[in-house]
C-alpha positions in Angstrom: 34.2 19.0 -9.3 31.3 21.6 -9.3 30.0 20.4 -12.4 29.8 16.8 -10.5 28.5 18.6 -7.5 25.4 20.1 -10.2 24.8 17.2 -11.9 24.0 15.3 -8.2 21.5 17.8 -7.4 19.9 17.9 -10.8 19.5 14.0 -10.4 18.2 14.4 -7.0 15.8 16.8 -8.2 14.9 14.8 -10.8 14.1 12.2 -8.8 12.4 14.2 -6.1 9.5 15.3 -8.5 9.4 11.9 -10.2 8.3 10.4 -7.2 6.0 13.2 -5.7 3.9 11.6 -8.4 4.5 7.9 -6.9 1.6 6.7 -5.5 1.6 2.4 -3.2 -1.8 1.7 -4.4 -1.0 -2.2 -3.4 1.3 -3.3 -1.0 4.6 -4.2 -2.9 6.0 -6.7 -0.6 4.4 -8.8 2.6 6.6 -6.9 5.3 8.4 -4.3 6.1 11.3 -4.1 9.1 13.3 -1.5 10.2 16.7 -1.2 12.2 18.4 1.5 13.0 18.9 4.8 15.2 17.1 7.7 15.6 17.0 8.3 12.3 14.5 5.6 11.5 13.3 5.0 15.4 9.2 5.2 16.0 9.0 5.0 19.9 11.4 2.0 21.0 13.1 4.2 23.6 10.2 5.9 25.2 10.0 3.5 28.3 14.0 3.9 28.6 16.0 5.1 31.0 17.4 7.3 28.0 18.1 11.0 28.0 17.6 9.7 23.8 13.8 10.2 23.8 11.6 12.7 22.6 7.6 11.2 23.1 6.8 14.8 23.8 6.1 17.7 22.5 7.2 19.9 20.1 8.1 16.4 18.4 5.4 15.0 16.6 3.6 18.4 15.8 3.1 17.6 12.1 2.5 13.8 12.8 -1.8 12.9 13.2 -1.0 10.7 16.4 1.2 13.3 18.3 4.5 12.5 19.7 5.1 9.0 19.1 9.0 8.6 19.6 10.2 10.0 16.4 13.1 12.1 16.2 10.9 14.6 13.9 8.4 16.6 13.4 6.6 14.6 11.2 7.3 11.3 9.9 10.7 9.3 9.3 12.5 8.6 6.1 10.6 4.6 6.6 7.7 6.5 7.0 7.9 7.6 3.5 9.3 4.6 2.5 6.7 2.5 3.4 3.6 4.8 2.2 5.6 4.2 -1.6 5.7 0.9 -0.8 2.2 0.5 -0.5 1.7 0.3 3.1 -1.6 1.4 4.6 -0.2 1.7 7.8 2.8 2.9 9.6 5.6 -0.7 11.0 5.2 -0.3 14.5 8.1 -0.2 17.4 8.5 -3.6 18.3 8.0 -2.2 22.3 4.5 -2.7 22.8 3.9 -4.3 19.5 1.6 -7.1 19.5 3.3 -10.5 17.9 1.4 -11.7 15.1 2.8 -8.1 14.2 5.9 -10.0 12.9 3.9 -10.8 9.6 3.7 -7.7 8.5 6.5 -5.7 10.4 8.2 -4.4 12.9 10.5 -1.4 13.8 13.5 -2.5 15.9 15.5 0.9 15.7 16.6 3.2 18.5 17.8 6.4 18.7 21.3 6.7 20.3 21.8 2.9 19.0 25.1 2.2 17.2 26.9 -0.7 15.7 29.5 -0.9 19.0 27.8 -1.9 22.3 29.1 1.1 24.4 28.5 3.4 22.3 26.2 6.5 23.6 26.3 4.3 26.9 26.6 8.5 28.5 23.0 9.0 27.6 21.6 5.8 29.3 19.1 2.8 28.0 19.5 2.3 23.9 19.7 -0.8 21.9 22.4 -1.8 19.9 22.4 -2.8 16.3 23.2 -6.7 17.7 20.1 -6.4 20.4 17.6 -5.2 17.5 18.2 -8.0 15.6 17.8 -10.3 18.1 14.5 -9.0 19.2 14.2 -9.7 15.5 14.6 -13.5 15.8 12.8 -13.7 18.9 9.9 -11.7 17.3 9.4 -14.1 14.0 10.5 -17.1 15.5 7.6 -16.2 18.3 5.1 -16.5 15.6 6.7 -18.6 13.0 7.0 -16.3 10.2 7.9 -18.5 7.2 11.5 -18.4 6.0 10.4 -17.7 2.4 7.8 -14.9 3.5 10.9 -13.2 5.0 13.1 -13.4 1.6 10.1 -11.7 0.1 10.4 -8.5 2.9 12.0 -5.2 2.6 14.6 -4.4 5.1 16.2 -1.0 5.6 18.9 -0.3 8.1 20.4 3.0 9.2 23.3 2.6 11.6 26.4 4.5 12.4 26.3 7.7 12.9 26.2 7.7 16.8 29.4 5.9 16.6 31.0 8.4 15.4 28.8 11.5 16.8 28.8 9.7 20.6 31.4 8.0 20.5 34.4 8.5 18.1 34.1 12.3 18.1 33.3 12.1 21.5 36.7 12.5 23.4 34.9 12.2 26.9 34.1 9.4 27.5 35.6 7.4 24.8 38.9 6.6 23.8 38.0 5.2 20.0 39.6 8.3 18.5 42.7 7.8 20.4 43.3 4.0 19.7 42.0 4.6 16.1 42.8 6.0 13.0 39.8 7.2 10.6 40.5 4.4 8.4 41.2 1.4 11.4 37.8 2.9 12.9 35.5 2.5 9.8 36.9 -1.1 8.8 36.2 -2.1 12.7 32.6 -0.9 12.0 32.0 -2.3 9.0 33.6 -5.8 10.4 30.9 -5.5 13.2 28.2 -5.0 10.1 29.4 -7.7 8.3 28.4 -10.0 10.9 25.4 -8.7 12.0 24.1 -8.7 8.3 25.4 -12.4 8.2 22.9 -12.9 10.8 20.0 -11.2 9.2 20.7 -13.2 5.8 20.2 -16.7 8.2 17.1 -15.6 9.4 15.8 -15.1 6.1 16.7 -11.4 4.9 16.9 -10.8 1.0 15.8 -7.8 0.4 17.8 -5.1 2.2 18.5 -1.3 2.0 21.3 0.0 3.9 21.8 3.7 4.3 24.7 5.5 4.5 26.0 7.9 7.0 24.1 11.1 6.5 26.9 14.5 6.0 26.6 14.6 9.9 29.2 17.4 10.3 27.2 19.3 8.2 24.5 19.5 11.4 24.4 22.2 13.5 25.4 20.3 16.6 28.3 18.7 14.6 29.4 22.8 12.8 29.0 23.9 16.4 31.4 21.6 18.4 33.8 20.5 15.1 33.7 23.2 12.8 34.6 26.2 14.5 30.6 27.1 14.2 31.3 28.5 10.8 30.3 25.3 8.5 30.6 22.1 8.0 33.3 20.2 10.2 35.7 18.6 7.2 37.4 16.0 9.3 33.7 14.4 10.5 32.6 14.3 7.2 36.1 12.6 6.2 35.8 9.9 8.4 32.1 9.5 7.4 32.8 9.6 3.7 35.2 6.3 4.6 32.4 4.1 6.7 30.3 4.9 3.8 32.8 3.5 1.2 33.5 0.6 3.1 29.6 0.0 3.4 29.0 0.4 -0.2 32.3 -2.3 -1.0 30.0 -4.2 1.3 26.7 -4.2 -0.1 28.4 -5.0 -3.3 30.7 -7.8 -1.6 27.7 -9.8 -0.4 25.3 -9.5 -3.7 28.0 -10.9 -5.0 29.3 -14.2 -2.8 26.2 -14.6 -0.8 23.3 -16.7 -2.0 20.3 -14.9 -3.0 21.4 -11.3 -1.4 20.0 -8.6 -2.7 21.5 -6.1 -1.4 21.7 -1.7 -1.9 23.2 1.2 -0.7 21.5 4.5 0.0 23.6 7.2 -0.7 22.0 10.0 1.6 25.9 11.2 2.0 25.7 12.5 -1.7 21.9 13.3 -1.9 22.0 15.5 1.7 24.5 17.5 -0.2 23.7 21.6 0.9 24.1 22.7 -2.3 21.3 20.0 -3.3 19.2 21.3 -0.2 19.4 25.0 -1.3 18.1 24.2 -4.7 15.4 22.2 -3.4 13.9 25.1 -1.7 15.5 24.9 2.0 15.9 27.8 2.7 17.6 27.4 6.5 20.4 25.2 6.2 22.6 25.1 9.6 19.8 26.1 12.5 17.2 24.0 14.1 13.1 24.9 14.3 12.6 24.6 17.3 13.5 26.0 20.4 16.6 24.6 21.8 17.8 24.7 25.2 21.6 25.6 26.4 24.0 23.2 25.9 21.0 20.7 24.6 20.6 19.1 20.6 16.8 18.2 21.3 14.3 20.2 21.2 12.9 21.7 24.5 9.6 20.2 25.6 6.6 22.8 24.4 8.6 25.8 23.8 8.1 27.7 20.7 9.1 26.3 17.0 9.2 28.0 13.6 6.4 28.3 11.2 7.8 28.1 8.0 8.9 24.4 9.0 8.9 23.1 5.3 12.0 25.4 4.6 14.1 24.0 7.5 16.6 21.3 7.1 16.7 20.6 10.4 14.0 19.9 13.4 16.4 19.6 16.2 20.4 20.4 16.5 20.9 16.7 14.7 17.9 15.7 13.2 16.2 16.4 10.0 12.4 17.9 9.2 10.0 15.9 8.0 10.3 17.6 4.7 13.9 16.4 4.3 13.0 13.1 5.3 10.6 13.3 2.5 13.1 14.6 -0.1 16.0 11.8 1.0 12.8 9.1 1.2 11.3 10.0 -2.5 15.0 10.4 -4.0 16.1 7.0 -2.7 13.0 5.2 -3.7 12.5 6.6 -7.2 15.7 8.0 -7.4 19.7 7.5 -8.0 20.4 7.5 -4.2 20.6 3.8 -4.4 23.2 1.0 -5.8 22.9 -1.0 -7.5 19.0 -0.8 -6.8 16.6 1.7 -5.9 14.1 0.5 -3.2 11.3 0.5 -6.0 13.3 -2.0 -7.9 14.7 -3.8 -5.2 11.0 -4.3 -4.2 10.3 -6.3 -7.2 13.3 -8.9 -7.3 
């Protein structure tokens, strides 16, 4: 198992300094969208009435434009993603977007979102997983994007973890843990994936990265409130582990019964592994870097944040630095994070 464990992180590494080299000189495919939560969002909630938005500062301190909406300091895992890719320009949030952006790209995600409709419905306005893809048919049908320009895009979704963080694990308000086993509540998910990727495919999607759940109970929110605030909560990850299998079976179910899917599964559950964070330099593992208020998991607005921010997994209680987002971007582009493609090939099928 150890030896497993070591070869991981020697592949990750591997990959992490293969593609610090990687440079998009040309843009690799005609557009770029994004679904998701807060992992991938870029401002969709900041006109919400949300308590899941952070368009202030310290958020945004590494990023040129300021706070934007990201759940970072810097930039997002996309971020990275399209840079590789060859984008000279960061996708937009489709809130304020202008249309003809729909060519090109659009970023649908938003933080708190989740595959079930009432999930994080305590923290108020968020958009489901169902909702962002319909502002994705309203967006390209708006501007008639061509069907085969849109087989020729790269999709990346990353959805789930507030199902289980506000919602399953989440006794108050929701029952989900008490009507479901681990098991019953990952197949539910993935049935509710299922269709909405159904849905993407008939609008034209070909070309789509889905990422797993990341080793949420190894957050510091998540070892706080389920693990005894000593490590990593075991029965989170557990039930992670199986939404991610499920969503791998997936991936490989519709490459291979549904026309012209090209499908792949980023494994950011293996490649966030701590042991792979500590010898990748990180040298503060379970604590956020910035200033965090009682009881809170964002970041309080302008208070003090740490300097050596490069060494921190984390930015907030949940969500990573910008120079994780950059390890699990490079190592799932370049990398073995993804099955049966990395993004990089998946770009040129």
């Amino acid at each position: 198992m150890v030896k497993k464990e070591l070869s991981k992180v020697f592949w990750v590494v591997a990959a992490t300094m293969l593609a610090a080299a990687t440079v998009g000189y040309t843009q690799q495919v005609p557009c770029y969208f994004i679904f998701g939560d807060s992992v991938f969002d870029s401002g969709n909630n900041n006109n919400l009435q949300t308590k899941a938005k952070v368009n202030f500062l310290p958020y945004g301190i590494d990023f040129a434009k300021g706070p934007t909406g990201r759940f970072t300091n810097g930039r997002t895992i996309t971020d990275f993603i399209g840079e590789l890719s060859g984008f000279q320009d960061f996708i937009p949030p489709f809130a304020g977007a202008s249309p003809e952006r729909a060519h090109i790209g659009m970023n649908y995600a938003s933080g708190a979102g989740g595959l079930r409709e009432e999930t994080s419905e305590h923290l108020g306005g968020r958009i489901s997983l169902s909702n962002q893809i319909l502002n994705h048919k309203k967006a390209i049908k708006k501007v008639n994007v061509p069907v085969h320009r849109l087989g020729q895009c790269l999709y990346a979704i990353s959805i789930g973890s507030n199902d289980y963080i506000n919602n399953y694990f989440m006794s108050k308000p929701y029952n989900t843990s008490r009507r479901f086993k681990p098991n019953h509540y990952a197949h539910s998910l993935i049935l509710l994936y299922h269709i909405h990727l159904k849905t993407l495919h008939h609008l034209g999607a070909r070309k789509v990265a889905l990422f797993s759940i990341s080793k949420i109970g190894c957050t510091p929110k998540m070892i706080r409130s389920h693990g005894g605030g000593k490590g990593c909560a075991r029965e989170v990850n557990t039930a992670v582990a199986i939404f991610n299998k499920n969503l791998e079976d997936l991936v490989k179910d519709f490459n291979k019964n549904v026309h012209g899917a090209k499908f792949t599964y980023v494994d950011i559950f293996s490649g966030g592994d701590p042991l792979a964070f500590k010898v990748l330099g990180f040298k503060v593992r379970h604590k956020a870097c910035c200033t965090l208020s009682p009881g809170e998991e964002l970041c309080a607005p302008n208070k003090p944040v740490c300097a050596n921010r490069s060494e921190y997994v984390f930015w907030d209680d949940i969500h990573s630095s910008e120079a994780t987002n950059m390890m699990m971007a490079r190592s799932s582009f370049d990398g073995p994070l993804g099955s049966p493609y990395s993004i990089a090939s998946l770009l040129k099928q």
